[in-house]
C-alpha positions as CSV (number, residue, x, y, z in Angstrom):
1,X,10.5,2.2,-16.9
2,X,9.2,5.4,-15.4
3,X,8.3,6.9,-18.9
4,X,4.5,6.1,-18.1
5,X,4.5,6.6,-14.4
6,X,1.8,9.6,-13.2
7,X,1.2,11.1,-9.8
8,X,-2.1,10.7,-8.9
9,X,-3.1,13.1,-6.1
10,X,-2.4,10.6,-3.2
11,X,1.0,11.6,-1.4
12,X,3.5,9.2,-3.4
13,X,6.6,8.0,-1.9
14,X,9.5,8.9,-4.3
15,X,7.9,12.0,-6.3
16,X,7.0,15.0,-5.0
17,X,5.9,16.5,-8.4
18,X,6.1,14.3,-11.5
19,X,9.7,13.3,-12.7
20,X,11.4,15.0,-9.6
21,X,12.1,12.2,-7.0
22,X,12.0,13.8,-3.3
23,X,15.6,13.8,-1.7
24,X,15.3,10.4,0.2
25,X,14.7,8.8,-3.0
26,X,17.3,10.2,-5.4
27,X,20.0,7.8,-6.1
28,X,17.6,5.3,-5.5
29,X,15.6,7.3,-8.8
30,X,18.9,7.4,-10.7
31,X,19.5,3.6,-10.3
32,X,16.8,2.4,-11.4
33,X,16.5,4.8,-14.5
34,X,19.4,2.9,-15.4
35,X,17.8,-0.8,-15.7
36,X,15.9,-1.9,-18.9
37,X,12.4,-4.5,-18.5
38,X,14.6,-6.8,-19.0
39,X,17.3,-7.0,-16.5
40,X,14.6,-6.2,-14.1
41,X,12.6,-8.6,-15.4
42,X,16.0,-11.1,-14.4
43,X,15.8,-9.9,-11.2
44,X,12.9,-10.7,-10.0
45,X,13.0,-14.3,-11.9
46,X,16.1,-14.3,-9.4
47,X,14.3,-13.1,-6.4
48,X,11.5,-16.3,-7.0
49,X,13.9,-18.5,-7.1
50,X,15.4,-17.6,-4.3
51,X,12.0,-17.6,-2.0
52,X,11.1,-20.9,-3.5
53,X,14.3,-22.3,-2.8
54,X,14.2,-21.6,0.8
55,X,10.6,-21.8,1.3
56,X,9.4,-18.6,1.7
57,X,5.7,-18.9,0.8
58,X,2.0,-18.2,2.0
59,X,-1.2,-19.7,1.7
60,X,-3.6,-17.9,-0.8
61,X,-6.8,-19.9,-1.7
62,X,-5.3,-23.2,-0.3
63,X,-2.1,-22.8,-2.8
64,X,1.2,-22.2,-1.5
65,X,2.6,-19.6,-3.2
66,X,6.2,-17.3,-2.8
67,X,5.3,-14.0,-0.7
68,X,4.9,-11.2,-3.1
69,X,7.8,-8.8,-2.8
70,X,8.1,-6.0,-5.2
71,X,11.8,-4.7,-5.7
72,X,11.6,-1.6,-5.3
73,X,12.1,-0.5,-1.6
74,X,10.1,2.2,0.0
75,X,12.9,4.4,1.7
76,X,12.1,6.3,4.5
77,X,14.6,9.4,6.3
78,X,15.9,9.3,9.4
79,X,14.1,12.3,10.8
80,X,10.8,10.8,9.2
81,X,11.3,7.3,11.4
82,X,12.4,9.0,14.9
83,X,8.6,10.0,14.5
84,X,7.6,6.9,14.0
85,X,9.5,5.0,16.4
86,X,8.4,7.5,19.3
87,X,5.0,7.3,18.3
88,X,4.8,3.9,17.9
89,X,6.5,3.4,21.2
90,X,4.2,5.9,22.7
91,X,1.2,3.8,21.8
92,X,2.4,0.5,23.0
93,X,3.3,2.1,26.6
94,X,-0.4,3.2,27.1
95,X,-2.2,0.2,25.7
96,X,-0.2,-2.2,28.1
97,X,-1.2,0.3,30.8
98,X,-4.5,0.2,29.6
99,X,-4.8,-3.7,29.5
100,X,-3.0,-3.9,33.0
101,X,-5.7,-1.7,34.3
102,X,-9.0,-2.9,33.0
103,X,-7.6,-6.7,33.7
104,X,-7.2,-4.9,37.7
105,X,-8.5,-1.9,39.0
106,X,-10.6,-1.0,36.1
107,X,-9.9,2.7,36.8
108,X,-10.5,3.7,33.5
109,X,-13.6,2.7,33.4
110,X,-14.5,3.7,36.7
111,X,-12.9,7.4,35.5
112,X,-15.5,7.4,32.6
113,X,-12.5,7.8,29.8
114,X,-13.9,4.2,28.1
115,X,-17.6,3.0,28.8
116,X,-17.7,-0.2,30.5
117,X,-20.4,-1.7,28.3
118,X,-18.1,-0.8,25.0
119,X,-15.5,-3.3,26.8
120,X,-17.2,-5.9,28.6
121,X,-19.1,-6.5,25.3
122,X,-15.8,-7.2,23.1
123,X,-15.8,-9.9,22.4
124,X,-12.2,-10.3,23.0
125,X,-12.4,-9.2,26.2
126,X,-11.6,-12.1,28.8
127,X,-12.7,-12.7,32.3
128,X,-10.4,-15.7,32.3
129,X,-7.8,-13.1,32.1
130,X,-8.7,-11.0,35.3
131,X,-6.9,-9.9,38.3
132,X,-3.1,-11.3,38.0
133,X,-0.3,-10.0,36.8
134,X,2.2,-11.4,34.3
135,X,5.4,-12.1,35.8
136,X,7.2,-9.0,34.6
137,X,4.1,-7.1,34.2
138,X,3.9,-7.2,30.3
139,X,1.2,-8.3,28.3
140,X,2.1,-7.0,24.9
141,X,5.2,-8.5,23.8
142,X,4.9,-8.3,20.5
143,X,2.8,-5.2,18.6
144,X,2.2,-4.3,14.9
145,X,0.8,-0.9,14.6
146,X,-0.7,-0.4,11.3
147,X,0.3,3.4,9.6
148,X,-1.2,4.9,6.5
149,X,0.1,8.2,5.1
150,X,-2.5,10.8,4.1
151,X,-2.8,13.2,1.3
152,X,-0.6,15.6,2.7
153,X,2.1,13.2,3.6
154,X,1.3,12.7,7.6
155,X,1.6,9.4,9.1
156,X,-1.5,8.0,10.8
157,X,-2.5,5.0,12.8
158,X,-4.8,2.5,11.1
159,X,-5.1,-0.1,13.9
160,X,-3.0,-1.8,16.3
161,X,-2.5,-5.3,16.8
162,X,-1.8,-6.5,19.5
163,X,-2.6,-10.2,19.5
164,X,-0.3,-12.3,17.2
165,X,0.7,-9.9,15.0
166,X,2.5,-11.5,11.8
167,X,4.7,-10.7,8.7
168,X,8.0,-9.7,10.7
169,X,9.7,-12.8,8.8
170,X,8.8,-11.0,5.5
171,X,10.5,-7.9,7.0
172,X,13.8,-10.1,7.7
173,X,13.7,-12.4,4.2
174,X,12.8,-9.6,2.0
175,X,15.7,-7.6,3.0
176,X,17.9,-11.1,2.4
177,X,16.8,-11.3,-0.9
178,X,17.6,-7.2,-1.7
179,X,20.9,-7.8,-0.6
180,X,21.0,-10.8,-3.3
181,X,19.4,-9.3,-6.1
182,X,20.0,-5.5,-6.0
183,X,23.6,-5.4,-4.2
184,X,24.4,-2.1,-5.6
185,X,22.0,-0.2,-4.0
186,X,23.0,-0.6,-0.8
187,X,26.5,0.4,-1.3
188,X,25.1,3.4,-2.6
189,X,22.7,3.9,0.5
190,X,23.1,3.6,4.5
191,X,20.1,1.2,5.7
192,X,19.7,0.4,9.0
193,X,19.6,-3.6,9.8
194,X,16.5,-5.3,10.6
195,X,18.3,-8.8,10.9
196,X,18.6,-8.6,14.9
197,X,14.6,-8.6,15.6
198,X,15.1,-12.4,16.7
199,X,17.8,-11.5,19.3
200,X,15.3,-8.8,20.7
201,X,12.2,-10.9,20.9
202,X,13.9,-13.6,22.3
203,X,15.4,-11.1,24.9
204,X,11.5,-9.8,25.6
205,X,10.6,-13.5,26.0
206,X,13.2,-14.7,28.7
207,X,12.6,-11.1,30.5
208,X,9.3,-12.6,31.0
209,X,10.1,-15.4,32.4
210,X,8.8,-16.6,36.4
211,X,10.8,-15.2,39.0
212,X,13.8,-17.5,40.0
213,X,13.9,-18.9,36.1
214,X,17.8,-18.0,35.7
215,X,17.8,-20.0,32.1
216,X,14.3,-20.0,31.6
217,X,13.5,-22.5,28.3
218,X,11.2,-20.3,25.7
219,X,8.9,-22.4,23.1
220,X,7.0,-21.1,19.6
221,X,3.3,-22.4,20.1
222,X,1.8,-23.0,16.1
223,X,-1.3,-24.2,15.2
224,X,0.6,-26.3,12.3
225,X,2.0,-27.0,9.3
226,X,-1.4,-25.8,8.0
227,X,-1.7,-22.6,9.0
228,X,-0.9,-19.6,6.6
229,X,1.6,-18.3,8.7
230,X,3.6,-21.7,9.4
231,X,6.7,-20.4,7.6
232,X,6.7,-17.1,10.5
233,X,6.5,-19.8,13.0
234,X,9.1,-21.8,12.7
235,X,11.3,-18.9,11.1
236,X,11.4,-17.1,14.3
237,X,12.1,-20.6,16.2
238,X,15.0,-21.1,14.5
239,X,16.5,-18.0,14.4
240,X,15.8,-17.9,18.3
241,X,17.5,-21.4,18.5
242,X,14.3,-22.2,20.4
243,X,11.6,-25.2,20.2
244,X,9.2,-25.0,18.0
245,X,6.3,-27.2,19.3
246,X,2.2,-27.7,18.3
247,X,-0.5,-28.3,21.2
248,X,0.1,-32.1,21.1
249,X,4.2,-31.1,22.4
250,X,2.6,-30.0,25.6
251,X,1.1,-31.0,28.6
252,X,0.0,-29.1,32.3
253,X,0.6,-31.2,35.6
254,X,0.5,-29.8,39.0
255,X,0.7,-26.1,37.8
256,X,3.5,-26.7,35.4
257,X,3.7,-26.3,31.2
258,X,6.3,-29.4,30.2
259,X,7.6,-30.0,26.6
260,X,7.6,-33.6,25.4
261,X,10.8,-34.5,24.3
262,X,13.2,-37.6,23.3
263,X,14.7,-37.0,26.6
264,X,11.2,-36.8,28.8
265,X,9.4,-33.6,30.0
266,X,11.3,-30.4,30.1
267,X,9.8,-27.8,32.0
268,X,8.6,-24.8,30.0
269,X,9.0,-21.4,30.9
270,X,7.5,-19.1,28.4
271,X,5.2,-20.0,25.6
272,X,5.6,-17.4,22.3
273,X,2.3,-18.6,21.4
274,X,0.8,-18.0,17.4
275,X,-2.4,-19.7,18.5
276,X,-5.8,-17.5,19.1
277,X,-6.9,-17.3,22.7
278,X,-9.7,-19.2,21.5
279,X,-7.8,-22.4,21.1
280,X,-5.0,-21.7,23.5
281,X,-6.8,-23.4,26.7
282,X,-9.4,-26.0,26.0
283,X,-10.0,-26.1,29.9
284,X,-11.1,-22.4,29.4
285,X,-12.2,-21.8,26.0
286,X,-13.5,-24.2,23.2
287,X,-13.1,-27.5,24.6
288,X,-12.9,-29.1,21.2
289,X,-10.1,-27.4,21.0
290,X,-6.7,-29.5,20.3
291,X,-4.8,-26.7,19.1
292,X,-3.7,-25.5,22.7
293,X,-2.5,-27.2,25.9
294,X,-5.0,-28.0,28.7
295,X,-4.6,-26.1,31.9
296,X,-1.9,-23.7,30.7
297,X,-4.2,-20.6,31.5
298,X,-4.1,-22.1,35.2
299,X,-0.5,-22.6,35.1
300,X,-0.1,-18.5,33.8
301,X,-2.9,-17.6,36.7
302,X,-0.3,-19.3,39.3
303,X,3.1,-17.1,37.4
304,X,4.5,-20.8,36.8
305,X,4.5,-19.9,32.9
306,X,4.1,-16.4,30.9
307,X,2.4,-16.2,27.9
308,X,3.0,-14.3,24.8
309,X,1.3,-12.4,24.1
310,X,-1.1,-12.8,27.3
311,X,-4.7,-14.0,26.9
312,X,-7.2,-11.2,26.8
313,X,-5.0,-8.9,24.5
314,X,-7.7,-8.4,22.2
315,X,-9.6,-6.0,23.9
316,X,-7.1,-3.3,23.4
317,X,-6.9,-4.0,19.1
318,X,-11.0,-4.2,19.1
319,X,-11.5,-1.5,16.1
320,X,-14.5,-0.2,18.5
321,X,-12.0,0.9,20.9
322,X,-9.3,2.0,18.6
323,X,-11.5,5.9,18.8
324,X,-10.2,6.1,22.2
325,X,-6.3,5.3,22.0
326,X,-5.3,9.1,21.7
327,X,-7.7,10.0,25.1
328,X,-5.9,6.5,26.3
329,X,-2.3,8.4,26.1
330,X,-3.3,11.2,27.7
331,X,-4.7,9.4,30.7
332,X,-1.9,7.0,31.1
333,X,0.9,8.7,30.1
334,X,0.1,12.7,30.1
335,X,1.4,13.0,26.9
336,X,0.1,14.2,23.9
337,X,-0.4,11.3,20.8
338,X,2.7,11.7,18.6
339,X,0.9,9.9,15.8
340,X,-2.9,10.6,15.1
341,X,-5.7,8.5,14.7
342,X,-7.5,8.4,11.5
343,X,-11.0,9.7,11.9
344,X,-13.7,7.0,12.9
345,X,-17.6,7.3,13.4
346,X,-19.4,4.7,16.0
347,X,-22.7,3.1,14.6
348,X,-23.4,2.5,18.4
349,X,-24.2,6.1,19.0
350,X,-28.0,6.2,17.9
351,X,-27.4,9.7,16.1
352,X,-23.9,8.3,14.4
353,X,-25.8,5.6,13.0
354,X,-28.3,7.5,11.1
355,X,-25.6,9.7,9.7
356,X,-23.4,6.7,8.9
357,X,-26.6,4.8,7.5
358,X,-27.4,7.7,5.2
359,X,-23.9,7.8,3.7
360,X,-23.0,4.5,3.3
361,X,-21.6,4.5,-0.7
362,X,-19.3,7.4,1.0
363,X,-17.5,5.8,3.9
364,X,-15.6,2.4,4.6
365,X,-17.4,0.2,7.1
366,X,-15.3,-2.4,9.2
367,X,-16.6,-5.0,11.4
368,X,-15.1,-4.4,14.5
369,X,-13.4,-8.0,14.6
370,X,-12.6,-8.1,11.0
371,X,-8.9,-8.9,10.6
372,X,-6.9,-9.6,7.3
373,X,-9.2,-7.2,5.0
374,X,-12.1,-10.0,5.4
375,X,-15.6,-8.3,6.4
376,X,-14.5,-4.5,5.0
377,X,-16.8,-2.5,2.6
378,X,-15.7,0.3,0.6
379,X,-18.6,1.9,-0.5
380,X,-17.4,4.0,-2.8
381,X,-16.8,0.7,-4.5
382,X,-19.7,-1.2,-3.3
383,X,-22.9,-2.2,-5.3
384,X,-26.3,-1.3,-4.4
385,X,-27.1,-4.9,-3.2
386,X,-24.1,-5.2,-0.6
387,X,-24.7,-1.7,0.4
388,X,-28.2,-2.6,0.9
389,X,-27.0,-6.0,2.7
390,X,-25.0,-3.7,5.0
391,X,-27.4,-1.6,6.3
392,X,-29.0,-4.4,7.6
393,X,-25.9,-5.6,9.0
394,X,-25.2,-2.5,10.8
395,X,-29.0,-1.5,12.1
396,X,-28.9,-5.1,13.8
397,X,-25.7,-4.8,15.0
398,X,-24.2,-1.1,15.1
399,X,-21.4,-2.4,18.2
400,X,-20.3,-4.5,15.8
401,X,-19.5,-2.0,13.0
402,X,-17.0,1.2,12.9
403,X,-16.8,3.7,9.8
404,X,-14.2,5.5,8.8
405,X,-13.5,8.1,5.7
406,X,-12.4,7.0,2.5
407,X,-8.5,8.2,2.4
408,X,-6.0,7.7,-1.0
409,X,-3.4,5.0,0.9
410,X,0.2,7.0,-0.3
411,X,1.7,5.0,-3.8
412,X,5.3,3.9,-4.2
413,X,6.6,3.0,-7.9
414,X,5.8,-0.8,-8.5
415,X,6.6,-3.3,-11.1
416,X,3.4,-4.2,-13.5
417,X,4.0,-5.5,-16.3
418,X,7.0,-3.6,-18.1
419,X,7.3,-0.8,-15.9
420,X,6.2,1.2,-12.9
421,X,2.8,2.3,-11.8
422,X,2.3,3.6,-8.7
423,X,0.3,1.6,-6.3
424,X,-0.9,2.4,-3.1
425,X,0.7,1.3,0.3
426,X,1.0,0.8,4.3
427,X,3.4,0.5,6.6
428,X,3.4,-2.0,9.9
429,X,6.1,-1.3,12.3
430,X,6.7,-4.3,14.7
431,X,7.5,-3.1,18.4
432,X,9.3,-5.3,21.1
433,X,8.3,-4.5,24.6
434,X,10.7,-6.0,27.6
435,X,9.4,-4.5,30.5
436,X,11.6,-1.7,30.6
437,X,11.6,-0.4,27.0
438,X,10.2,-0.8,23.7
439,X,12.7,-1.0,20.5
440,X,10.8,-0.8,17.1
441,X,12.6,-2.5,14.4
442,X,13.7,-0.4,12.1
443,X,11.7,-0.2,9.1
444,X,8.5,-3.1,9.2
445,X,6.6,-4.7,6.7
446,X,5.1,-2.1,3.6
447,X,2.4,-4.1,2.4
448,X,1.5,-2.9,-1.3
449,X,-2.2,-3.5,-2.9
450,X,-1.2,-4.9,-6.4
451,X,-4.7,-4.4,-8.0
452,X,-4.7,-0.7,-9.6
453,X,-6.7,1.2,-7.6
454,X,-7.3,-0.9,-4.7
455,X,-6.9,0.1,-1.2
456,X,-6.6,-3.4,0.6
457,X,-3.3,-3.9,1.1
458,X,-3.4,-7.8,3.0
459,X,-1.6,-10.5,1.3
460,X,-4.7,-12.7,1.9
461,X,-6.2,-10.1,-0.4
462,X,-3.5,-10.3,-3.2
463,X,-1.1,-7.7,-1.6
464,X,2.5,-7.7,-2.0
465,X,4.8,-6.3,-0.3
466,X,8.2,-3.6,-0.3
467,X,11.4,-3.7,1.8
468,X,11.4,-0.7,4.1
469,X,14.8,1.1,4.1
470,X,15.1,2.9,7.5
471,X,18.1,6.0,6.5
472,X,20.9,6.5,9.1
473,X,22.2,10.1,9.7
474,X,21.3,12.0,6.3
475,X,20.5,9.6,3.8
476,X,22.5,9.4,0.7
477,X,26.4,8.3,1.8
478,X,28.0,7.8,-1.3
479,X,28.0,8.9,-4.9
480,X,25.7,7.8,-7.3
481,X,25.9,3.8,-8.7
482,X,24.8,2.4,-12.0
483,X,23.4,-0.9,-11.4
484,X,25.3,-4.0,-13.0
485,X,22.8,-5.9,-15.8
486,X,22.0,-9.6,-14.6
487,X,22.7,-12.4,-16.9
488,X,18.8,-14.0,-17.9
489,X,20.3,-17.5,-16.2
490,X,21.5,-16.4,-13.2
491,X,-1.7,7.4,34.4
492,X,-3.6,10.7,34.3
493,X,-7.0,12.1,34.6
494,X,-10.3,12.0,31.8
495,X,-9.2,14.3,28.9
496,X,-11.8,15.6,26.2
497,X,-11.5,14.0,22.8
498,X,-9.6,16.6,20.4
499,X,-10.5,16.8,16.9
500,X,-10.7,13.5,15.0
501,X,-8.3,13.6,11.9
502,X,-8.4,11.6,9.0
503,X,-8.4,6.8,7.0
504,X,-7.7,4.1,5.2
505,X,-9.7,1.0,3.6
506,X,-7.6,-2.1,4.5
507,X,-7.0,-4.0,7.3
């Protein structure tokens, strides 16, 4: 199944040079040299059965559908993820600072490290969200900080979400169903677990909690049964052993969040919500809204209830103020960024935007609050009649629009047909943040673009995605295994910006 598979020039995951499989990925290589079409073929008729069975789907085009998961993993050494994991937990450390400060003191600002105008312009940024503290001091709860690997194999940051950031269910089910359909692997290999990142949010959630909330009661806020991401929603409430409620379930009275129940109102301390600020607070935002609860925003204001992640988070993910993350760590933190940026031009400088205007067919333009791959151009890619529609987009509204370089996404073997091509791939660490540390789960969500040669890795998109094997100690613990056929049936000071570095086209 590798007899037609070619290297080409993006860093790929398992070869270093054609037919020689880089350490990490050895045995791994040797297993499945071993398999035929077929039996691989069996196993991932296996695999859909088993996410159809349990209902592992998402919506695409209105159609449920079973979540794309290609079977074979992406592996990544231990030495490779303690970079990771620092970096990522370096990153969330100074965006909560940063969102603590421009919410208070606004000392960045005033300090000249971020313009004013660039924030009080976002449109995520909100006033409603101003001058209190969350009871433990954390806003970002939950984050998912996009990574892309360049052509010479470093790891970058793509984007940070820091909102409601999704697809950690996919991390935990995918790995389920590898354990089901390729058991031999992982008695050849020592993987990390990913199955505890329930116990740890919930731990983050209650460590939010109002002061004097001994047993506080936690809830999973979802927009409904409709949304894409339902499945995530009420996963991660069961697996919590915690309510999972919708807007109606709710109501505010005298300062207070209370659950509807068959036994009255219980008193809610913490809302994990999956809704967009947007529709969180009617009282506050659209007032059409009957997604959200009325008057919980006022109930957060008086530290009666904490919110997850808290209102105004959005600021800190805006793509126009991604640029400024690595000056951000520096301020905060006096630290040098352990993971770079990828290198990103602002249309909102007048000079940028005649240089990004006359090079449009060369760069990737994203609107600054595109999410899910929606909005992006590729120019490379582009015809002359969207590239001409962009300019227009972008002249009118340049504070709208970032640019980036075109980067080859790294490729990791993946199934089409009868056999592997390589296809190009990200990587979303999810982070936890308790007030008093910040624990990545080990491994995250690979997301894979299945179309050859595309760079838009989002399931809404028609991605896929990988398990993420996360080595302990030195990777390979055993000796090689042949896998068994499967029958058909069965806080600083300003810094100066340092050199910019790098991108990717997805979102």
């Amino acid at each position: 199944m590798f007899d037609r598979y070619a290297v080409n020039g993006a860093w790929d995951e398992m070869f270093s040079t054609p037919r020689v499989a880089r350490p990490s990925y050895d045995t791994l290589h040797d297993v499945l040299g071993t398999l035929s079409s077929e039996d691989f073929r069996a196993r991932c008729a296996l695999r859909d059965r088993s996410f159809r069975d349990q209902g592992i789907t998402f919506s695409l085009s209105g159609e449920e559908r079973p979540f794309p998961l290609d079977l074979v993993p992406r592996v990544i050494p231990a030495d490779e993820w303690e970079v990771i994991e620092a970096g990522v937990g370096q990153r969330v450390r100074a965006l909560e600072a940063f969102l603590s400060d421009i919410y208070g003191d606004g000392e960045v600002m005033n300090d000249g490290v971020v313009p004013r105008r660039l924030l009080t312009t976002s449109s995520h940024f909100h006033r409603e969200a101003a001058g209190f503290q969350p009871p433990n001091g954390v806003r970002v709860h939950v984050a998912g900080i996009d990574l892309i690997r360049d052509a010479e194999g470093r790891y970058r940051v793509l984007e940070d979400n820091l909102r409601t950031p999704s697809g950690i269910s996919y991390v935990v089910e995918n790995r389920r169903a590898m354990t089901h359909v390729f058991p031999e692997l992982f008695a050849s290999h020592r993987v990390r677990p990913v199955a505890d990142y329930p116990s740890h949010l919930l731990e983050s959630l209650r460590a939010a909690a109002p002061e004097g909330r001994s047993d506080p009661t936690v809830v999973v806020l979802t927009p409904g049964v409709h949304n894409a991401a339902y499945f995530e929603h009420s996963f991660l409430a069961r697996q919590m052993g915690v309510e999972l409620v919708e807007g109606r379930d709710l109501l505010c009275r005298d300062g207070y969040v209370s659950m509807r129940s068959t036994e009255g109102e219980q008193r809610v301390d913490v809302v994990y919500r999956r809704v967009d600020d947007e529709f969180l607070d009617p009282l506050h935002f659209r007032p059409n809204s009957l997604l959200g609860c009325p008057g919980i925003l006022n109930a957060a204001r008086r530290g009666r209830v904490a919110i997850a992640n808290a209102v105004g988070n959005g600021v800190a993910d805006d793509k126009a103020v991604y640029p400024f993350v690595p000056q951000l760590i520096e301020y905060y933190l006096a630290e040098k960024p352990i993971l770079a940026n990828v290198e990103t031009y602002k249309p909102e400088d007048p000079d940028v935007l005649e240089w990004v205007l006359g090079r449009l067919d060369e760069l990737v333009l994203k609107p600054v609050d595109g999410s899910g791959g929606y909005g992006l151009v590729i120019g490379p890619q582009a015809t002359d009649a969207q590239l001409a529609s962009l300019a227009v987009q972008v002249s009118a509204n340049p504070r709208g629009w970032i640019a980036q370089d075109v980067i080859q996404l790294s490729t990791s073997p993946t199934l089409c047909g009868d056999h592997f091509e390589p296809r190009h791939v990200d990587l979303r660490p999810f982070a936890v943040n308790d007030g008093t540390k910040v624990w990545v789960v080990p491994g995250g969500l690979t997301r894979v673009a299945l179309p050859k040669g595309s760079l838009v890795v989002n399931s809404s998109q028609g991605g896929g995605s990988k398990d993420t094997w996360v080595l302990a100690g030195e990777g390979r613990s055993r000796p090689t295994f042949t896998a068994t056929p499967i029958p058909e049936p069965a806080r600083g000071r300003p810094v100066e910006p340092g050199p910019a570095e790098g991108i990717a086209a997805q979102q």
